[in-house]
N, C-alpha and C positions, 0 to 999 in steps of 0.2 A: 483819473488814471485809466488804463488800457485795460480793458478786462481780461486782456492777455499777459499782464504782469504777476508772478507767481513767486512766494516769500516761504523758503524751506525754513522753518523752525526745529531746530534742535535742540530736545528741553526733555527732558528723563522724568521731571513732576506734572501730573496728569492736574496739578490743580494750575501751576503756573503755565502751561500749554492753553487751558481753558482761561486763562485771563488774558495771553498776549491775543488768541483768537477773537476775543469779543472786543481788546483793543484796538486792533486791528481793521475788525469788519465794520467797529463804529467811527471809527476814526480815517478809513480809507476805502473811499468806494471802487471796483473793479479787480480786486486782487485776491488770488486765489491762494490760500495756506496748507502747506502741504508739509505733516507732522511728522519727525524720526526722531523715537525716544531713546535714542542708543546713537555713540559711533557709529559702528557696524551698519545699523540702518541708514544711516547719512550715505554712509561709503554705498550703498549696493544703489540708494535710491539715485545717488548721483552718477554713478555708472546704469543708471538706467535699466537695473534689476529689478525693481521693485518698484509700487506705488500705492501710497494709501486711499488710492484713486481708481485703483484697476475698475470696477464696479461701473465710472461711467465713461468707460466708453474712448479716452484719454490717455496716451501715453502722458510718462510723468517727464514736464518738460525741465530744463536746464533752467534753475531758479535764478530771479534776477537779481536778489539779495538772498543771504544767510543770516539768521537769530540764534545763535550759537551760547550756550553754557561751556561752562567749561569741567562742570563736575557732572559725569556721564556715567553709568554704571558699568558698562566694560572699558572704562579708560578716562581718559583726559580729552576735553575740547580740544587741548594743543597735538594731540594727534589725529586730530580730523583737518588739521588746518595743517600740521604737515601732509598729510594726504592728499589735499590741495593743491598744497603750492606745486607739488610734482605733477599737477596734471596740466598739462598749458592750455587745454578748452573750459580750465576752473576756475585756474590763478586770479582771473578778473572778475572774478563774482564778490561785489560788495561785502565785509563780513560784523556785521554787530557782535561784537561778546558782551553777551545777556547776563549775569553771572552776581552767585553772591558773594566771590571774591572780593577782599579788601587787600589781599595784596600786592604789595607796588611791582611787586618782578613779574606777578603775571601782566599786568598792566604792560612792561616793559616788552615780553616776552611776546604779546600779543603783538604788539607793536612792528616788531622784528618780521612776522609772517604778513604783513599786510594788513592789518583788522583795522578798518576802516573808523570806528565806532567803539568804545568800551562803555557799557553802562554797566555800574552796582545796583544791585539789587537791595533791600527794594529801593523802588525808583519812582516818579513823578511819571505816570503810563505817559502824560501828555508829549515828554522828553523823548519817550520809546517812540512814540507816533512821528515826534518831531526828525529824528534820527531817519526814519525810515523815509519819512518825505523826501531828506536830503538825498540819501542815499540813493532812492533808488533812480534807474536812467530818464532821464526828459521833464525830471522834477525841478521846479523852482524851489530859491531857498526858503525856507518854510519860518515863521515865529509864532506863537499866539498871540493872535489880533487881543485879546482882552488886556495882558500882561505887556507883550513885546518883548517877551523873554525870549533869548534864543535857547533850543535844547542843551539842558545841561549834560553835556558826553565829551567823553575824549575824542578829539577828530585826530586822524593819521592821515598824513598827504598819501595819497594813492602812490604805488609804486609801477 
């Protein structure tokens, strides 16, 4: 991968932030992770207010995927993703919903805004990696060579 591809995660628990990170960095080389534990933080960093990067040097660039929860502490995932959809330099940013929801309507609901990807939590990380492979642009489809398993996730046709 491009060491210019850059994966916003949206995730409010500091323990599950530190396991998609180390999923992540061991499972895909060149890609930059760039953390907002809150809606609000998602919103400013993707308007380009913010970054948990200022320090080197690096504007916070326009993520090429989003790792999206959906239980946030000032609100719901689904209002980050209506926030989204209204902005047409967003709408086409990849979206995984990470999440320990078991319910079908958000599943459905996600679906409706575009989200790309639904994984329950917990999850098979290799699924999370595999996701992400898909997902993100100039990637081949991905399976683990041991198994031959394809990622177990919800896939939504792109809109």
């Amino acid at each position: 991968m491009s060491g210019n591809t850059t994966i916003l995660v949206v995730e409010d628990n500091p323990d599950h932030v530190g396991l998609i990170e180390a999923i992540i960095s061991s499972g895909l080389e060149g890609v930059r992770v760039q953390v907002a534990l809150r809606g609000q933080g998602a919103r400013r960093h993707l308007r380009g207010e913010w970054s948990a990067y200022e320090d080197d040097g690096r504007n916070n660039p326009v993520p090429d995927l989003i790792i999206l929860d959906l239980s946030l502490p000032d609100g719901s995932g689904f209002d980050v993703l209506r926030w989204i959809a209204r902005r047409k330099r967003l709408r086409d940013i990849p979206v995984i919903v990470f999440t320990a929801s078991t319910d079908p309507e958000h599943a459905r609901l996600a679906e409706e805004f575009g989200v790309r990807r639904f994984l329950q939590k917990p999850a098979d990380f290799g699924d999370l990696v595999a996701a992400i492979k898909e997902e993100l642009p100039g990637e081949d489809a991905w399976q683990d060579p041991e198994s031959g398993r394809r990622p177990e996730t919800r896939r939504v046709p792109p809109r």
